[in-house]
C-alpha positions as CSV (number, residue, x, y, z in Angstrom):
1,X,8.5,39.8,46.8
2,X,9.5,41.9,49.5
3,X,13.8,41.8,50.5
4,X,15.4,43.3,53.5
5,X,18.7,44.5,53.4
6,X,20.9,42.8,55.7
7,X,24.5,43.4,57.2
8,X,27.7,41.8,55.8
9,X,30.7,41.8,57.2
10,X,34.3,40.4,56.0
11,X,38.1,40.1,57.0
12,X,37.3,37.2,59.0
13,X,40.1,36.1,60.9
14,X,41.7,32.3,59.9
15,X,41.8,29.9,62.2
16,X,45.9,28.3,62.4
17,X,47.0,31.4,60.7
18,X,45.7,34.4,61.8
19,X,44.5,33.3,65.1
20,X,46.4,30.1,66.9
21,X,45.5,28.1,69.7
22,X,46.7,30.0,72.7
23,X,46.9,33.5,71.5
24,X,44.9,36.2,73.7
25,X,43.2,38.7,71.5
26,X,41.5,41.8,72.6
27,X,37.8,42.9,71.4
28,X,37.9,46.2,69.6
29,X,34.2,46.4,69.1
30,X,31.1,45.3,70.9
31,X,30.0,42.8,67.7
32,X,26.9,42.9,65.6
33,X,24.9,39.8,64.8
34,X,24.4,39.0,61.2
35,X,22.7,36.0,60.0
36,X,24.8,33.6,58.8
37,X,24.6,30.1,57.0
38,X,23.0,28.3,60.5
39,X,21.2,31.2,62.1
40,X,22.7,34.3,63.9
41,X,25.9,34.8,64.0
42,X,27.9,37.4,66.4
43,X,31.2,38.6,65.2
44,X,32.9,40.9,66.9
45,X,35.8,43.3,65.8
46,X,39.2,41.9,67.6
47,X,42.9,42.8,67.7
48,X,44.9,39.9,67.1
49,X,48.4,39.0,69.2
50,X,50.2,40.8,66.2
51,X,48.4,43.8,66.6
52,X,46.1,43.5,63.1
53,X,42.2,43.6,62.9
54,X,39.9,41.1,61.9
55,X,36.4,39.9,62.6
56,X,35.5,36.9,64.5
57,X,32.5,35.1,64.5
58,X,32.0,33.7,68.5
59,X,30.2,30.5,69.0
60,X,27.3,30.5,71.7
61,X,29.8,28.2,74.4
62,X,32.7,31.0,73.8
63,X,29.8,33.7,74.1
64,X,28.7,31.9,77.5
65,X,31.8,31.7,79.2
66,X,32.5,35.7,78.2
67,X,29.0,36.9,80.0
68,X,30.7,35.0,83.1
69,X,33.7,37.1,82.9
70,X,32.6,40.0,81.4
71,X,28.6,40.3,81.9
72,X,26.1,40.9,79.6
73,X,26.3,43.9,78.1
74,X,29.3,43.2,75.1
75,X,29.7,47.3,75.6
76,X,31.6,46.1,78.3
77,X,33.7,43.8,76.6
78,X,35.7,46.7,74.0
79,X,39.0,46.5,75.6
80,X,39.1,43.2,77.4
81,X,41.4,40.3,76.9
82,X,40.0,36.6,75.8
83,X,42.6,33.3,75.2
84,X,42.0,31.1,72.4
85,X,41.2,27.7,72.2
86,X,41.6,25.6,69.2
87,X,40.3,22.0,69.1
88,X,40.0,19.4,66.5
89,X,36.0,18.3,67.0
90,X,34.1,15.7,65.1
91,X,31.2,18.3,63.7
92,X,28.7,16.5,61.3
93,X,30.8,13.2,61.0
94,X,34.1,15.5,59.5
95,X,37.0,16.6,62.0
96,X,37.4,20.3,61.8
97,X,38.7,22.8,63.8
98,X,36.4,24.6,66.5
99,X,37.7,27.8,68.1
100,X,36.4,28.6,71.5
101,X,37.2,31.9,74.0
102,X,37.3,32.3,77.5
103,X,38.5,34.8,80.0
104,X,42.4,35.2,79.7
105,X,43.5,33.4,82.6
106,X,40.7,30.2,82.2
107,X,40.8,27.4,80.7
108,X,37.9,25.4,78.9
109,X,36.8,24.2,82.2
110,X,36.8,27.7,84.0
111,X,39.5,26.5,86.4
112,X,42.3,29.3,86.6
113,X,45.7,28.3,84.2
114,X,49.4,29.0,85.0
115,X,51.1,31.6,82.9
């Protein structure tokens, strides 16, 4: 039987403690897909609003809304701000909580927010 090695990565950062709904984080890295438990999965290296490190694993609706502020090319992206969104979603008939990005000033709907 033939394995390949793959990547693994850790630290991920906790939704309602490490990361809250409303926070803006920064990305420190330009991400790396792994394959995770459904498919690929793109985490990206981020500075939380108190300044620590931790991975984040960014859904493909988050990832969407990025490439509209920031392009394609997640090179781009090291340095630049995202908000967080936190909602409670009915995922497989149990209520968890699904965390979503988008540029700093946007809401969920792409409409510009007051700060």
């Amino acid at each position: 039987m033939h394995i390949e090695k793959r990547a693994t990565v850790g630290n991920f950062a906790k939704k309602g403690e490490d990361i809250k709904d409303g926070d803006v984080i920064t990305f420190a890295s330009a991400g790396q897909v792994t394959q995770g438990t459904y498919g690929d999965q793109y985490v990206f290296l981020i500075n939380l609003a108190n300044g620590a490190q931790k991975n984040l694993s960014v859904n493909q609706t988050s990832l969407n809304k990025l490439i509209d502020e920031y392009g394609e090319d997640t090179e781009g992206w090291v340095g630049q701000s995202a908000r967080v969104w936190i909602n409670r979603e009915n995922v497989s008939g149990k209520f968890v909580q699904v965390l979503y990005l988008t540029g700093p000033t946007k809401d969920l709907a792409g409409e510009e927010i007051d700060q």
